[in-house]
C-alpha beads as a LAMMPS data file, in Angstrom:
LAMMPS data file: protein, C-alpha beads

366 atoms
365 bonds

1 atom types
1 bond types

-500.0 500.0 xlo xhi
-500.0 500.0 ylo yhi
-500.0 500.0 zlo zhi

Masses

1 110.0

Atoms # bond

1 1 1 75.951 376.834 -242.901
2 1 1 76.748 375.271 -239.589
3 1 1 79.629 374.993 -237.909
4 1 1 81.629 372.349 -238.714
5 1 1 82.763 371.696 -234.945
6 1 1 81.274 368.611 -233.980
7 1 1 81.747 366.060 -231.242
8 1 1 82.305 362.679 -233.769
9 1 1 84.561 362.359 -236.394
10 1 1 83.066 361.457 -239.537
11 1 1 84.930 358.973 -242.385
12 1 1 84.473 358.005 -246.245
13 1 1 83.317 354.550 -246.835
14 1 1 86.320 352.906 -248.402
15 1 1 85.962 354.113 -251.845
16 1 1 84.481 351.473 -254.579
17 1 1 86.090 351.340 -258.104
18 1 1 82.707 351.192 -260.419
19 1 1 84.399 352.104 -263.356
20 1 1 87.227 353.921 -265.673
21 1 1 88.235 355.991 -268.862
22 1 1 91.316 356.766 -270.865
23 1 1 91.693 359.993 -272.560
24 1 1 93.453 360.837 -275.654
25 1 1 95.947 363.300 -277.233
26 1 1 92.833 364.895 -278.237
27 1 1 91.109 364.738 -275.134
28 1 1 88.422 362.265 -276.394
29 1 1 86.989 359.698 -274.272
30 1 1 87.888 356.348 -274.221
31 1 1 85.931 353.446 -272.054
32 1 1 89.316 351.053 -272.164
33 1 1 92.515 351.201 -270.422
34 1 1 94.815 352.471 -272.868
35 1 1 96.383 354.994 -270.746
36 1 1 96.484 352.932 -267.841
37 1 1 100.069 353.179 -266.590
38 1 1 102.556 351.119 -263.932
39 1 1 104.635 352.278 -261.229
40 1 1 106.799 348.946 -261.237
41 1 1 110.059 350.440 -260.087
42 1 1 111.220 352.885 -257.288
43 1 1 114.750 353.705 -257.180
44 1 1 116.705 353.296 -253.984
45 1 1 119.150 356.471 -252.873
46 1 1 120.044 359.107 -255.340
47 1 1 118.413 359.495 -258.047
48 1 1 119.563 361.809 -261.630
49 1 1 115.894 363.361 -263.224
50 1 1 116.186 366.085 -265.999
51 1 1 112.489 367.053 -265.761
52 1 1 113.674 369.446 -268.468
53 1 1 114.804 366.371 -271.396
54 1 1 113.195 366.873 -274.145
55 1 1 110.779 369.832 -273.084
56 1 1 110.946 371.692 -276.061
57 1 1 108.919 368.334 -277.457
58 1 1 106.159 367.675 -275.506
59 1 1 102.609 367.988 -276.710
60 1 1 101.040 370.623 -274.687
61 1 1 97.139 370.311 -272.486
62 1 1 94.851 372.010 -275.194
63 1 1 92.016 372.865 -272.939
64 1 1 91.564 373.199 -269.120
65 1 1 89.016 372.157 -266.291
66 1 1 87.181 374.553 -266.695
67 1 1 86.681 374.557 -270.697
68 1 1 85.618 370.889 -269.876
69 1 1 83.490 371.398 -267.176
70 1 1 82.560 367.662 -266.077
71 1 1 81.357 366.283 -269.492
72 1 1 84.103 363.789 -269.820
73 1 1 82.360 362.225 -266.536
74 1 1 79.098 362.751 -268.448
75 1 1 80.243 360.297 -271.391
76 1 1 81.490 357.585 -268.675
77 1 1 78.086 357.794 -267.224
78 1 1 76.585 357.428 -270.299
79 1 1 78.847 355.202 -271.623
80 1 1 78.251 352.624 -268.774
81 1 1 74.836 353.325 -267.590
82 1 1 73.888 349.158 -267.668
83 1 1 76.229 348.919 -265.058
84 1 1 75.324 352.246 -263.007
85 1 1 72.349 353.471 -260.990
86 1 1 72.840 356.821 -260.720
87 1 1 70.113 357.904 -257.861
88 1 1 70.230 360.294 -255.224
89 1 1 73.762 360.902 -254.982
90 1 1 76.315 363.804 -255.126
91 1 1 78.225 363.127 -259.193
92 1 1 81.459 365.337 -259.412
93 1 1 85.149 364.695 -260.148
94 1 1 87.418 364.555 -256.647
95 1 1 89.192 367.851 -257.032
96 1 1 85.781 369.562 -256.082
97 1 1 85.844 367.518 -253.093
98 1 1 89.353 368.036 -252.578
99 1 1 88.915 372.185 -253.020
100 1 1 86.078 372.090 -250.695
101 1 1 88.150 370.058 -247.718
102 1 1 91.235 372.101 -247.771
103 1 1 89.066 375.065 -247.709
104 1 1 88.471 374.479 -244.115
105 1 1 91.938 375.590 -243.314
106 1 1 92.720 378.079 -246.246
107 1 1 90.083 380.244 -246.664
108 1 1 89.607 380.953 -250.462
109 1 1 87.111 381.622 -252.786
110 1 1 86.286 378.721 -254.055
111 1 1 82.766 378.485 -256.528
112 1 1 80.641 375.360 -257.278
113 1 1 78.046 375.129 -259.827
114 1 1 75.396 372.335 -258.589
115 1 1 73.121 371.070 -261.006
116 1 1 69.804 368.856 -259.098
117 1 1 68.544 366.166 -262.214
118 1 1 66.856 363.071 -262.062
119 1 1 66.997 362.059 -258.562
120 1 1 71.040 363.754 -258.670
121 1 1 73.100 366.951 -257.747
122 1 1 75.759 367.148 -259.751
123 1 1 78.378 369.326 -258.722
124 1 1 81.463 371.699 -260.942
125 1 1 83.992 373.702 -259.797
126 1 1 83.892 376.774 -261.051
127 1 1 86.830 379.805 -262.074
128 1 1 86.772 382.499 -259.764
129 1 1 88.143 385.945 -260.751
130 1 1 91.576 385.410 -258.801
131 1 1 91.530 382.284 -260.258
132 1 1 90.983 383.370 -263.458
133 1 1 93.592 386.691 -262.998
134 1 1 96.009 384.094 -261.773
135 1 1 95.954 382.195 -264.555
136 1 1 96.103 384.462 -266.820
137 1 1 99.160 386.046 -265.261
138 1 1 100.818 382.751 -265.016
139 1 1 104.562 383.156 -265.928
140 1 1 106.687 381.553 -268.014
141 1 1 108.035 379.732 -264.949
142 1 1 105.082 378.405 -263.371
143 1 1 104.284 376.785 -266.846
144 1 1 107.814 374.937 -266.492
145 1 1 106.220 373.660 -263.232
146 1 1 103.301 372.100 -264.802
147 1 1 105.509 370.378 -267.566
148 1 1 107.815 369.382 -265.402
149 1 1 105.068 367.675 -263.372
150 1 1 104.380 365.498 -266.258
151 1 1 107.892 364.767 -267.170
152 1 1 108.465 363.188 -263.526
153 1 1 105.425 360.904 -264.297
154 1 1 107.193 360.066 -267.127
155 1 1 110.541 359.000 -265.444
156 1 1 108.558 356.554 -263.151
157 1 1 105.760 355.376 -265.074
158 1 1 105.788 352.231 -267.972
159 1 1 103.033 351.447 -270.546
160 1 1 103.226 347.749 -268.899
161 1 1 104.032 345.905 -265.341
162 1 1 107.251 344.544 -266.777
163 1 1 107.781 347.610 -269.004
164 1 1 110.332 350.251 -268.409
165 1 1 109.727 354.182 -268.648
166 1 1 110.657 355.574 -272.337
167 1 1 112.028 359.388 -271.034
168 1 1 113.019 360.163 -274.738
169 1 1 109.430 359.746 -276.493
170 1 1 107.044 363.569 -276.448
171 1 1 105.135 363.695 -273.195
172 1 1 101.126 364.055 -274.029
173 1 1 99.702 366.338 -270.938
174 1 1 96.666 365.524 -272.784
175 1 1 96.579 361.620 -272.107
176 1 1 95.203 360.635 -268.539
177 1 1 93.532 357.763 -267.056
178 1 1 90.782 358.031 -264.867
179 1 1 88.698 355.980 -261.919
180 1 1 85.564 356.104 -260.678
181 1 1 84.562 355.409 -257.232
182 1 1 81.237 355.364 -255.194
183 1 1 81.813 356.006 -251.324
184 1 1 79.871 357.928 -248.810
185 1 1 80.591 360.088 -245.862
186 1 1 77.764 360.504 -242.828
187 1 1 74.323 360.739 -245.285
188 1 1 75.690 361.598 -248.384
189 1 1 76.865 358.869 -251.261
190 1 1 79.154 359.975 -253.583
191 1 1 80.332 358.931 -257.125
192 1 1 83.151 360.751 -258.194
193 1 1 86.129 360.275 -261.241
194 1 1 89.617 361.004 -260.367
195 1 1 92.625 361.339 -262.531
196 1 1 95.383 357.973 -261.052
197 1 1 99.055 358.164 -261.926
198 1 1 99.555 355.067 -262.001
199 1 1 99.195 351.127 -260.814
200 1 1 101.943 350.191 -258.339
201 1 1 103.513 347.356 -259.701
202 1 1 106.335 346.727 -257.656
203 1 1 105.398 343.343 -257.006
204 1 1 106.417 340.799 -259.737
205 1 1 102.922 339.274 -259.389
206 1 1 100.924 341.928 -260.782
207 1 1 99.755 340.879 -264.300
208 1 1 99.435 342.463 -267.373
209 1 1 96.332 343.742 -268.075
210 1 1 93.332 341.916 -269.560
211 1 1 93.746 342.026 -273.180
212 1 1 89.716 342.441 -273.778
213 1 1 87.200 345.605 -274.212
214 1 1 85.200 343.768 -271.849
215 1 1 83.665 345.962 -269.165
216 1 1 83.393 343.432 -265.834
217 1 1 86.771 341.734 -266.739
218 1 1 88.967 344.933 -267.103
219 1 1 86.491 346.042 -263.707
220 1 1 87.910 343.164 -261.691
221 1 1 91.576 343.499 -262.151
222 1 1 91.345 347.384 -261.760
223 1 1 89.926 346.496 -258.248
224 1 1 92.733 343.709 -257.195
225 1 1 95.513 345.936 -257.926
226 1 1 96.635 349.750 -255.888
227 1 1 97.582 352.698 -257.087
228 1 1 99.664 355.953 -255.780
229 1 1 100.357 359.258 -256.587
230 1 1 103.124 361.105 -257.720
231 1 1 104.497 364.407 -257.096
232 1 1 107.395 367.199 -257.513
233 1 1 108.291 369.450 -255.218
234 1 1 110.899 372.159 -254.681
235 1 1 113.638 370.455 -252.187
236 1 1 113.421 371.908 -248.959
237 1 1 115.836 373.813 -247.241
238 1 1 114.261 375.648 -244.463
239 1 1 111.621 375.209 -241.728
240 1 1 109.004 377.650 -243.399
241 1 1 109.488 375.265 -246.638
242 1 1 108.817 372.063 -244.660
243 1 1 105.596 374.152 -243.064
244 1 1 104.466 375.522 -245.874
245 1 1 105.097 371.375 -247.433
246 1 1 102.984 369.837 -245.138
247 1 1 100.153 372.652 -244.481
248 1 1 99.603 372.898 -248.294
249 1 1 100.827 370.735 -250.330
250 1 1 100.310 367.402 -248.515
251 1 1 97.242 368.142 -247.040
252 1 1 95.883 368.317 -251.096
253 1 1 97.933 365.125 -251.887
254 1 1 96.327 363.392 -248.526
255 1 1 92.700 364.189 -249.838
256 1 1 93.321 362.574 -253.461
257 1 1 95.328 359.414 -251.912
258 1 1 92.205 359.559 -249.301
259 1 1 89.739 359.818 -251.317
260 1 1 90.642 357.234 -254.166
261 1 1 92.019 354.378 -251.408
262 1 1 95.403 355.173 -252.649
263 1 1 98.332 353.293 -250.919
264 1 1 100.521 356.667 -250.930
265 1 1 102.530 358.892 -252.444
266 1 1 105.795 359.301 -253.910
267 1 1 107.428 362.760 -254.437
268 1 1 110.491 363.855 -256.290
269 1 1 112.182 366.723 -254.855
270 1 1 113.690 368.896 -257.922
271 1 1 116.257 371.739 -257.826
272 1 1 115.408 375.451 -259.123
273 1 1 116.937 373.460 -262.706
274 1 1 114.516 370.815 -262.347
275 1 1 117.033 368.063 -261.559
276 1 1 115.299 365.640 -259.353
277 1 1 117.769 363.844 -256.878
278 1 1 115.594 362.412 -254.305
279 1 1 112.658 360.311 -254.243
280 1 1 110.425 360.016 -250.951
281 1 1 107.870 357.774 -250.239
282 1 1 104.800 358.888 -248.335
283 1 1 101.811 356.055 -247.203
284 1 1 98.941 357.672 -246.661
285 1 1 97.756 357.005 -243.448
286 1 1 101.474 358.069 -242.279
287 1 1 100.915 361.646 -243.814
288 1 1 97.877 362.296 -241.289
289 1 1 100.924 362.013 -238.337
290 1 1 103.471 363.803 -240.205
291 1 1 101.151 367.257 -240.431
292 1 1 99.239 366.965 -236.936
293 1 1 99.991 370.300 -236.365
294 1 1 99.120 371.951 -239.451
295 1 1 95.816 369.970 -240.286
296 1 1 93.571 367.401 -238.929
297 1 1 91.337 364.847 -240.916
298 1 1 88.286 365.270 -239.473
299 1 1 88.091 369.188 -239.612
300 1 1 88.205 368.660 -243.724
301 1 1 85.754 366.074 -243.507
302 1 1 83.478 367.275 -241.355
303 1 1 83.518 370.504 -243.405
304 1 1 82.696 368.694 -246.606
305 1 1 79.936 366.932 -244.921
306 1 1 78.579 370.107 -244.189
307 1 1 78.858 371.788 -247.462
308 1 1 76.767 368.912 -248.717
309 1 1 74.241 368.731 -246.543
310 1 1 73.848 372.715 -247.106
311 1 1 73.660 372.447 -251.127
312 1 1 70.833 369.524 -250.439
313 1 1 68.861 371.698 -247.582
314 1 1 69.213 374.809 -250.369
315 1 1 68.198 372.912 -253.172
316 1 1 64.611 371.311 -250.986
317 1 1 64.484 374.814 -249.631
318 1 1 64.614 376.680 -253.106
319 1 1 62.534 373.830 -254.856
320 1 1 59.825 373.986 -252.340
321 1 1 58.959 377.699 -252.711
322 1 1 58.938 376.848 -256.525
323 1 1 56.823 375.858 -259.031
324 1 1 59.182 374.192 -261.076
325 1 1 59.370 370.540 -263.011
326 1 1 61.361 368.638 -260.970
327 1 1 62.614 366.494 -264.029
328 1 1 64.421 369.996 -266.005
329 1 1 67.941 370.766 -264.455
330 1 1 67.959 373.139 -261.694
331 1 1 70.756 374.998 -260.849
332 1 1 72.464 377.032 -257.911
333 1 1 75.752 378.388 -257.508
334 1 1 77.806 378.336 -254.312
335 1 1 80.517 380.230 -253.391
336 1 1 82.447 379.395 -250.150
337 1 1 85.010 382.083 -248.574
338 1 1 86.094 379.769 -245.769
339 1 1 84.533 379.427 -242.372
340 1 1 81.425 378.193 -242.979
341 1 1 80.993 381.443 -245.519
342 1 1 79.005 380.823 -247.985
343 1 1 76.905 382.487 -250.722
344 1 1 73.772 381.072 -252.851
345 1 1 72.302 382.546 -256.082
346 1 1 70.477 381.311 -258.502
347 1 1 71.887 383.123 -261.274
348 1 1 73.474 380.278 -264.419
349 1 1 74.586 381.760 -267.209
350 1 1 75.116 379.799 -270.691
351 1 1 79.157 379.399 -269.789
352 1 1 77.868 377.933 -266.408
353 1 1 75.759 375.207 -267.633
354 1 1 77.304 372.022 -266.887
355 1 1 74.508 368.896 -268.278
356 1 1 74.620 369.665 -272.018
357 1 1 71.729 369.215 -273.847
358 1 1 73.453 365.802 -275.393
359 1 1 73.358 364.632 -271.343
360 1 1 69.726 365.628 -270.302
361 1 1 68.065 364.163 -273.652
362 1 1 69.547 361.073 -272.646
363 1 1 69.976 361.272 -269.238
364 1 1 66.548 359.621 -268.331
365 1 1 67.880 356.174 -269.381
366 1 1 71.309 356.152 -266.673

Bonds

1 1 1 2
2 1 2 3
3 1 3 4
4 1 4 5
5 1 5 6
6 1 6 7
7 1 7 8
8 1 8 9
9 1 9 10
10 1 10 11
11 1 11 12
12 1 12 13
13 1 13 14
14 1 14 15
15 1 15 16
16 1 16 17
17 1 17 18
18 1 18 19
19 1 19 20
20 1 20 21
21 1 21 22
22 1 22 23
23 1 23 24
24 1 24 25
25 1 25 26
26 1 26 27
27 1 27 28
28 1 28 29
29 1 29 30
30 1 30 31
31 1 31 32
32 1 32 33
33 1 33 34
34 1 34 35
35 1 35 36
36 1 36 37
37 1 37 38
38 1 38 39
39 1 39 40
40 1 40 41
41 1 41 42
42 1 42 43
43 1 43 44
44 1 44 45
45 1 45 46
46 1 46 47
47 1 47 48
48 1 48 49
49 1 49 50
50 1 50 51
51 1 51 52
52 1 52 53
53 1 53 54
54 1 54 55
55 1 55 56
56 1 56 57
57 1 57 58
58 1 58 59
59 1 59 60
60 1 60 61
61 1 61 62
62 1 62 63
63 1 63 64
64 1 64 65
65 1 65 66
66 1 66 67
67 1 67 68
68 1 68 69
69 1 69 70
70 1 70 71
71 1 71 72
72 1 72 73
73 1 73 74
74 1 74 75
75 1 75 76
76 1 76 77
77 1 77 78
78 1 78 79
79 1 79 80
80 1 80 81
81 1 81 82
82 1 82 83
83 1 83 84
84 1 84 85
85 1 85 86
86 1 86 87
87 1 87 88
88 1 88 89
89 1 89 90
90 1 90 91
91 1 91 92
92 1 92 93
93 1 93 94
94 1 94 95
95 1 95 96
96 1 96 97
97 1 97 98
98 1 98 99
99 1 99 100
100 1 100 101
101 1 101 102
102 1 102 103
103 1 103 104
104 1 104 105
105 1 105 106
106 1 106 107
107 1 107 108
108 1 108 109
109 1 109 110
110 1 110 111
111 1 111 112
112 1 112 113
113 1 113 114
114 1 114 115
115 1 115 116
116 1 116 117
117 1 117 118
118 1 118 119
119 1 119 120
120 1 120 121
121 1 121 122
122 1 122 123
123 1 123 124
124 1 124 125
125 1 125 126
126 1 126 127
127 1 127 128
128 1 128 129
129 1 129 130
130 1 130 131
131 1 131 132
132 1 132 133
133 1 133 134
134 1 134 135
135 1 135 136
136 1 136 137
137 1 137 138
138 1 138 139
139 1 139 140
140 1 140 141
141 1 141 142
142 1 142 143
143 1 143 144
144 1 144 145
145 1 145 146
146 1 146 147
147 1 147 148
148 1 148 149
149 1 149 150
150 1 150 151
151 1 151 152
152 1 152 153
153 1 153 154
154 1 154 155
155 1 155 156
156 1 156 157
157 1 157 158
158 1 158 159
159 1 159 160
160 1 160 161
161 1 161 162
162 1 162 163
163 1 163 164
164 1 164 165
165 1 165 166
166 1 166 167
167 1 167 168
168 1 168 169
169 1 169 170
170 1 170 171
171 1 171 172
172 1 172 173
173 1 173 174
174 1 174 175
175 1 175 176
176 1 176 177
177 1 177 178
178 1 178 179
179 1 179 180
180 1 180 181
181 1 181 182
182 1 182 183
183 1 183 184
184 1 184 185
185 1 185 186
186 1 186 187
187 1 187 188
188 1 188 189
189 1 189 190
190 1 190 191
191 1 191 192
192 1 192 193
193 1 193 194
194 1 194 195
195 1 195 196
196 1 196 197
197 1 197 198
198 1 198 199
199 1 199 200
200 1 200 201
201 1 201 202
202 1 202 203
203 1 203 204
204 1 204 205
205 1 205 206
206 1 206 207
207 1 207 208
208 1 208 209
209 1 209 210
210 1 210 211
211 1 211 212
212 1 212 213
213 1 213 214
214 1 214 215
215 1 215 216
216 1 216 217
217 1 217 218
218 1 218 219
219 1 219 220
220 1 220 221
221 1 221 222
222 1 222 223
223 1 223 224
224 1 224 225
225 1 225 226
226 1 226 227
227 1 227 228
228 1 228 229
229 1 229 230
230 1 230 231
231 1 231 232
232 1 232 233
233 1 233 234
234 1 234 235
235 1 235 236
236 1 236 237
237 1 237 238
238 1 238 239
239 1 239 240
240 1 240 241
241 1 241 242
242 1 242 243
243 1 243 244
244 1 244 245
245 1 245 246
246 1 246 247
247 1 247 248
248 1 248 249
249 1 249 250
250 1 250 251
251 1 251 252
252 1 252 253
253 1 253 254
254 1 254 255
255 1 255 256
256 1 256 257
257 1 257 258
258 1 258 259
259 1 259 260
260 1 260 261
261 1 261 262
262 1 262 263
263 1 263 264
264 1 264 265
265 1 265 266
266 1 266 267
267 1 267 268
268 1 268 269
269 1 269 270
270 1 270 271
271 1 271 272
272 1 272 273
273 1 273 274
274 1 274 275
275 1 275 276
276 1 276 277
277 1 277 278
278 1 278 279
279 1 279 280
280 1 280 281
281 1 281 282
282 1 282 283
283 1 283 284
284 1 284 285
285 1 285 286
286 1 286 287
287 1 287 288
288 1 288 289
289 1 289 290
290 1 290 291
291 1 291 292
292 1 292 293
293 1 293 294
294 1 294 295
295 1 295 296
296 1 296 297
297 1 297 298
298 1 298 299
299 1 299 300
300 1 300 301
301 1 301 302
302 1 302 303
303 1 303 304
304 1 304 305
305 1 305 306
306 1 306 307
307 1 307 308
308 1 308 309
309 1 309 310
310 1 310 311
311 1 311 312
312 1 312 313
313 1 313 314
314 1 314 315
315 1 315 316
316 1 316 317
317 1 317 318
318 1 318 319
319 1 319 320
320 1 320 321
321 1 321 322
322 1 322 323
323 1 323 324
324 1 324 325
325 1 325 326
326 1 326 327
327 1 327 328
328 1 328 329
329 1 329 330
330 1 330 331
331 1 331 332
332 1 332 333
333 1 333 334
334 1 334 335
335 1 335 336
336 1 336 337
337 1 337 338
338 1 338 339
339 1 339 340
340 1 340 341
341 1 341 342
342 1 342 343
343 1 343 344
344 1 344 345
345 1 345 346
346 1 346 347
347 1 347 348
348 1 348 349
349 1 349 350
350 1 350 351
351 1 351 352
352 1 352 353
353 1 353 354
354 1 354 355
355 1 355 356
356 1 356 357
357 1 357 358
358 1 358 359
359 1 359 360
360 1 360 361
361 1 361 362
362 1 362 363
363 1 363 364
364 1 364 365
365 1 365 366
């Protein structure tokens, strides 16, 4: 792949809402907004959170990522393919977009699956080994983490604009709302889904949601309102903390605000107990000043650029020298190492498919 150094800074288009989902307790897809939820309140000064209230109750995430692979996109796309034309673009959720930008400062393995279909590449992260080792070695206390992630969402977030958060009712890690955005950055357009948090609602004028299963109308007040991101994170007591803060942890939370238009992000900084004392806002644009020196925009975007236009050049490369139907799925794996390292192979096993035969029968009408 080529170097990402180049002398102009590239830029996403500002990223179009096209669409939505809701998913259930049991992680079934839903084309409403029934998990939509508000940010209508943050507190001023200290704050009191027991991310740890009611643990012991909380209905746990049955499957993962990469059990899912991107099918729940799959249905949306499906789901709402009047209102979509799905040609020639790049179809993934944002965390593979998100993996692939921070990888041009960390340097992991990171593995996509890409999938060229009917005029599309679709594109799924994929487990790696350490990945895999890593979670399977996760400890007791890293899974207090995750829950106590969702609890903090819970704290902050109400089922309506004037609503108030109910901390005492089981959290669901199962439950999410999701948007779907078309942008594009230099040639490439992109439709992507990402998980939102939640509305901001601070403002009195936001209204209730439409109540109607109507596509457009539920559309058009998704796209007049903002959204944000929340976050927990260890308070920080030392200058390798606030490094390690900004060179990690906000560059990922930049690339989801970035990428979904987000107005910012608010973080909760918890105690080793999981009391959260301290709220901090961050706008996104602001974010890109507070870590100049441990990350610049344009180096993750221009590196994303590139991966793309590499899995496109691979894909006319690899599909010229074949004879193959152009209209059956074609598949490539990619696995990046970090400056501009990357390996293709052709090899797709059955637990790497990611268009299910229930997708590509019916794909053909998108």
């Amino acid at each position: 792949m080529n170097s990402s150094d180049q002398n102009h800074s590239l830029c996403i288009s500002y990223p179009e809402i096209v669409g939505f989902m809701s998913v259930d307790v049991a992680r079934e897809y839903h084309g409403d907004l029934s998990q939509l939820k508000f940010l209508n309140t943050v507190p001023k000064g200290k704050v009191y959170f027991d991310l740890n209230h009611k643990m012991n109750e909380a209905v746990k995430r049955t499957t993962d990522d990469n059990n899912e692979k991107i099918n729940l996109l799959l249905k949306f796309v499906l789901d709402r393919s009047k209102y979509l034309k799905c040609k020639n673009e790049f179809i993934t959720y944002r965390r593979t977009l998100i993996s692939i930008m921070c990888n041009a400062f960390n340097a992991d393995h990171i593995s996509v699956m890409a999938c060229q279909y009917n005029g599309c590449i679709y594109l799924c992260s994929l487990e790696t080994p350490q990945e895999k080792q890593r979670r399977q070695n996760r400890n007791k206390q890293e899974e207090k983490f995750c829950a106590w992630g969702y609890k903090f969402e819970q704290y902050l977030l109400s089922d309506l604009p004037s609503g108030l958060p109910d901390v005492d009712k089981p959290v669901i890690e199962n439950e999410e709302f999701s948007l779907y955005f078309r942008s594009s950055l230099g040639e490439h357009d992109l439709f992507y889904g990402a998980q939102i948090d939640g509305l901001l609602a601070t403002n009195a004028k936001v209204p209730h949601p439409p109540n109607t299963d109507d596509f457009e109308t539920n559309l058009r007040y998704l796209k007049r309102n903002q959204y944000v991101e929340l976050k927990t994170n260890r308070e920080i007591q030392n200058r390798r903390q606030d490094q390690n803060f900004k060179k990690h942890k906000l560059l990922r939370c930049w690339c989801q605000c970035y990428l979904a238009g987000l107005k910012g992000l608010l973080v909760g900084f918890r105690d080793d107990n999981g009391i959260v004392r301290r709220l901090e806002c961050f706008n996104t644009d602001d974010i890109v000043t507070y870590c100049k020196h441990e990350w610049q925009p344009e180096k993750a975007l221009n590196y994303l650029n590139n991966f793309l236009t590499f899995i496109k050049t691979s894909f006319k490369d690899k599909l010229k020298d074949a004879k193959r139907n152009n209209e059956e799925p074609y598949y490539l794996q990619f696995d990046d190492y970090g400056n501009n390292s990357i390996t293709v192979s052709e090899e797709c096993t059955s637990n790497d498919v990611i268009l299910p035969s229930w997708y590509v029968g019916r794909g053909e009408n998108q």
